[in-house]
N, C-alpha and C positions, 0 to 999 in steps of 0.2 A: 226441198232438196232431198233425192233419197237416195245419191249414191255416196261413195267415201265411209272413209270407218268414222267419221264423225258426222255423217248425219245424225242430223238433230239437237247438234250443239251449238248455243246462240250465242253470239260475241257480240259483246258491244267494245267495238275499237274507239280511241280516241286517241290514237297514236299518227304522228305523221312523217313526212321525210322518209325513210327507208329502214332501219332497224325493223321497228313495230311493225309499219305496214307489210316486209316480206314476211314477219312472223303471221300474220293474218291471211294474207294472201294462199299462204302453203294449207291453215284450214278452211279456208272458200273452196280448196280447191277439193279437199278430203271431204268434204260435206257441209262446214259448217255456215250457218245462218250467219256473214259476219254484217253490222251493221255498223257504217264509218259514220264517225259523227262530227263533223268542219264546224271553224267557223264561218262566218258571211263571206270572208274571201278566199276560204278552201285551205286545202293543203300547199304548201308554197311547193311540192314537187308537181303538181301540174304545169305547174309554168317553166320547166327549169330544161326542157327538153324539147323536143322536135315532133310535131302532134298532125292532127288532119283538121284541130279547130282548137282555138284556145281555151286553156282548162282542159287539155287532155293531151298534155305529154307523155311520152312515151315512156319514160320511168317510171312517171304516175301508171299508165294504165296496165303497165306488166306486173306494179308490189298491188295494186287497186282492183287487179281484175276480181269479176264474180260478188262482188259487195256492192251495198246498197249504201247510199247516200244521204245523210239528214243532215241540214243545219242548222245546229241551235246555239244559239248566245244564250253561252252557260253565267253570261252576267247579269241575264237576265230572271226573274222568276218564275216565265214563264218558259223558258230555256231549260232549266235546275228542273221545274217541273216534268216535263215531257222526257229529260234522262231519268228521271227516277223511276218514273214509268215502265221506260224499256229495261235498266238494271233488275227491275222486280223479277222480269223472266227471262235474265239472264243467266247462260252457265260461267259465263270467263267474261270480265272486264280488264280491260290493257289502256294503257295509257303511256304516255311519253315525254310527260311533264316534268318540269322539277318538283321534289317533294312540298317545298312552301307554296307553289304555285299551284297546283291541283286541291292541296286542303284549304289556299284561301276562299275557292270554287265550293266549297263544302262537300267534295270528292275525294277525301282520303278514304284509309281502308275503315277505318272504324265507322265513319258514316255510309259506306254503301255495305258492308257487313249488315249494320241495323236494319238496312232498307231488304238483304237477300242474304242471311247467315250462310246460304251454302255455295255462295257465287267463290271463285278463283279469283285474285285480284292479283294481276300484274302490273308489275314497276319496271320501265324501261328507263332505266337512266343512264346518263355521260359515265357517273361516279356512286360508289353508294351512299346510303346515310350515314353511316355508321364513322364515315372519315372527316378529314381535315376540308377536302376537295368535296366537298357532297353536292356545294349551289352553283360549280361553276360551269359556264357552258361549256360544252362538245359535240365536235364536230369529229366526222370520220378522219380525218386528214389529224387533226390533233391527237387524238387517241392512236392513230396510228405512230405517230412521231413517239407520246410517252408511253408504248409499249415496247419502242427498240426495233421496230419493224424496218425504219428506213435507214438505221444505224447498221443493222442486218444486212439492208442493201448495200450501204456503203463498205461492208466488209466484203462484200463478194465481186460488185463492179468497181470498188473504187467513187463512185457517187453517191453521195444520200440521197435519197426518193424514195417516196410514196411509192407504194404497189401499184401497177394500173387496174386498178378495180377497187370498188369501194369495200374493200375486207372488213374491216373495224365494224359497221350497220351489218355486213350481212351476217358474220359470226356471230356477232351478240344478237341479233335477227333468229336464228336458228337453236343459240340457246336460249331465247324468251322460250321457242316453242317448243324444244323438251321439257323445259323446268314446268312451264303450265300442262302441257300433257301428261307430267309424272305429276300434279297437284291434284289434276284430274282425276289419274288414275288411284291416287287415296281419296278421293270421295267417291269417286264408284264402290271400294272397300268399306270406306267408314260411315261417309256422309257428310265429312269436318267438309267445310271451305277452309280459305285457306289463303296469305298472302305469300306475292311470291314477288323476287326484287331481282334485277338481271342488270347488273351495269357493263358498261361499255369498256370502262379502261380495266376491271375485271377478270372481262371474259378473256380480253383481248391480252391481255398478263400471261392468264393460264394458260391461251394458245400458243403463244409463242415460247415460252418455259416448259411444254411437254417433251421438245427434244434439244432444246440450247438451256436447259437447268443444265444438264449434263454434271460435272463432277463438282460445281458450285452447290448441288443436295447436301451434299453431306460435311459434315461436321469433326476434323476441320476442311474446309474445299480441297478436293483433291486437282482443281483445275479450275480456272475462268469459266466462267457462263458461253455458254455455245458450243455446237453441234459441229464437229469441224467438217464434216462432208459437204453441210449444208454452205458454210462459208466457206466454201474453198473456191477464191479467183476461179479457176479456170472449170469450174463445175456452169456449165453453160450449152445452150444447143452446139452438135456438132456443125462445123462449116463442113460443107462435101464440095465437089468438084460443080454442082450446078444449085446450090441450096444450103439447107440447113436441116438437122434431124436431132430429134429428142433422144434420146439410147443410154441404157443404162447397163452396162456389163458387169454384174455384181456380186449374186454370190462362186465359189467354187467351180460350181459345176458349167453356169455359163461363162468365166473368164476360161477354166480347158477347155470348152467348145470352140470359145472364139480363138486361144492361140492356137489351136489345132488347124481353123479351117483359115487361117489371116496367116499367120505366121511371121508377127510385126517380131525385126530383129531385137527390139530392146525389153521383151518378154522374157526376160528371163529368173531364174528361180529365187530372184528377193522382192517377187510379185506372187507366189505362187498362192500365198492363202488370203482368207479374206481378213484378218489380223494386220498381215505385213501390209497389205493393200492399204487400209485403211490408218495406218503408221503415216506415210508416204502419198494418202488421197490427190493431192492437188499435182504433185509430180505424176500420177498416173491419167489422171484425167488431161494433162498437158501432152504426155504422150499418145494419148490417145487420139487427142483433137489433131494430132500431126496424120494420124493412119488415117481416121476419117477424111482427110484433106483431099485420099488417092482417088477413092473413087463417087457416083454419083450419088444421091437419095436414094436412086430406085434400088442401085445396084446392092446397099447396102441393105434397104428394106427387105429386099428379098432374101440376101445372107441371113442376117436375124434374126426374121422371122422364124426360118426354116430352121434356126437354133435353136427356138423358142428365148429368145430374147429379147427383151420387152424393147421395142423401138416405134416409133412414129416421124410423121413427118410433122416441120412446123407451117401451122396453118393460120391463117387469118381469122380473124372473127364472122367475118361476111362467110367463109369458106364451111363453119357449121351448119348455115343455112342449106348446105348442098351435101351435108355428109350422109354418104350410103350409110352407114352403122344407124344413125341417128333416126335418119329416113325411114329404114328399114323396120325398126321397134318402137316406129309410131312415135318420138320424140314431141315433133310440133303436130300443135292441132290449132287448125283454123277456125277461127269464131266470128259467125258473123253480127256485124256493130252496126249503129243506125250512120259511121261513118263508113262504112266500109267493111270488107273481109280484114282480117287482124289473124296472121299468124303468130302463134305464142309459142314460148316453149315449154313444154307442160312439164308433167309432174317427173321427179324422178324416179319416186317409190310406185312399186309396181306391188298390188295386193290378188290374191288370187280369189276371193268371196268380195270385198268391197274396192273395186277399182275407182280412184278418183280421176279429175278431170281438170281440165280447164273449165272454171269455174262460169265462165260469161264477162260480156263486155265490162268494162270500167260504165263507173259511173260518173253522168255531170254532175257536178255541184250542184247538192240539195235535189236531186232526182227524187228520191223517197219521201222526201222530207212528211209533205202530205200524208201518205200513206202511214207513217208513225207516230202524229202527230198525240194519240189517244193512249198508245203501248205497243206492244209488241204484234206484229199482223204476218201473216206470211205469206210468203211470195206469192 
């Protein structure tokens, strides 16, 4: 591989489900050698989605893409062997075990340190070690529940639920892979390896507590825990006369633009700053869902805009596949697979000296296996 700013960094993944894998996934895509290591019946997200053969569902093959495939029964000795192997020339090992269950393997950090002092060693877990909850399982949907997220829901619609997207795997997904790439970045410095722990119910705390800590910080709480903009009922797409629109009229300068060119009657001056506004959030945002009511998406898009005020329409999922913007700066790229063409959606970060990519097809179960069977080989 020699494009991405991590070319030539070799992972040995042993992480499954979605967390780990997106965190891999993102370096297959930046460069790196990632090499997934299954058991005999794979990762249980090949199965769990809508594929062109079985063993390659589609959540599988979008967190999978660009990685090579080995499978070893780590029960095995000749299993234990063949990892140790590939660890020897490894930069970064991940996993996604629990911590009793990876050292029963003989795979914690102090035994693959011995085997590679300057490897990165990450811990994807539900919970950390350090607590009461360290062995118990998680699942995205759980973690989402003991973070406050669907409680969140239920303060803004009235229902508790889950997010529709699986947040909890891909946020902790995303902090696996700054934490190892800042682990990285002090052995490029020092040389230490280095172990690094990433839990789920965590990450997913500090996400949610970055803007509903709110006046509960301080000592003694100046307020309840939560963000009240963010829970306020009527904070929701606008209905318009043939749809719906995303619209945010926020600071100063666009709430006088907008009552200047609107000129909704009940604007008046105990809305005028963004202080009083936000006293009063959900009474404003209720008035406003009434003006939104008059006219259409488009009519309002183009108001808006021409305010520079940040507005969209609401769209579908399927409807990204067709977005100009997206289209436009090269979003998806098409890879072709021994099933098929496979449009993906590629990378977000855009580098000006090392541009990565979509990585290449997903692989079958134990595709490489062969191929690694002695250490480390490359592509």
């Amino acid at each position: 591989m020699t494009h991405g700013p991590l070319s030539g960094v070799r992972v040995v993944d042993l992480t499954a489900m979605v967390m780990g894998p997106y965190c891999t996934q993102i370096m297959a895509d930046m460069g790196a050698d990632v090499i997934k290591i299954e058991p005999p019946a794979g990762d249980n997200t090949r199965y769990i989605s809508v594929g062109p053969e079985p063993g390659l569902g589609g959540v599988f093959v979008n967190v999978n893409r660009g990685k090579r495939s080995a499978v070893l029964d780590l029960r095995s000795d000749a299993g234990k062997e063949a990892l140790r192997a590939l660890i020897a020339g490894a930069d970064v090992f991940i996993h996604s075990m629990r911590a009793r269950a990876i050292a029963d393997l003989g795979f914690d950090y102090a035994a693959v340190a011995a085997i590679n002092p300057a490897v990165v060693y990450t811990n994807c877990y539900g919970y950390g070690r350090r607590g009461p909850d360290a062995n118990r399982t998680a699942y995205d949907d759980t973690i989402q529940a003991e973070s406050g997220l669907p409680y969140v829901q239920g303060q803004l619609t009235g229902q508790t639920s889950y997010a529709g997207t699986i947040l909890a795997d891909k946020v902790a997904g995303l902090t696996a892979l700054y934490a190892t790439m800042m682990a990285l970045f002090h052995r490029e410095r020092t040389g230490e390896g280095q172990e690094v722990e990433i839990a789920m119910f965590e990450t997913m705390a500090s996400f949610m507590l970055v803007e509903h800590a709110n006046g509960a910080m301080f000592s003694p709480p100046l307020a309840p825990a939560g963000y009240p903009r963010a829970l306020a009922p009527n904070r929701k797409p606008y209905a318009t006369k043939d749809g719906h629109i995303g619209a945010l009229v926020y600071n100063d300068k666009q709430w006088t633009a907008f009552v200047e060119a609107v000129k909704p009657a009940w604007a008046g001056p105990q809305f005028a700053t963004l202080e009083q506004r936000a006293r009063q959030i959900d009474t404003v945002y209720a008035l406003l869902g009434e003006t939104f009511a008059e006219r259409t998406t488009q009519q309002w898009l183009d108001l808006l805009r021409s305010l520079d005020i940040p507005a969209a329409p609401v769209r579908s999922l399927d409807d990204l596949f067709d977005d100009p913007h997206l289209n436009a700066v090269g979003f998806f790229e098409t890879v072709d697979t021994p099933q098929g063409p496979v449009r993906f959606p590629g990378p977000p970060a855009w580098f000006s000296r090392t541009p990565g990519h979509v990585a290449g097809p997903a692989p079958r179960l134990g595709e490489h296996t062969g191929d690694l069977a002695h250490g480390w080989e490359p592509r």
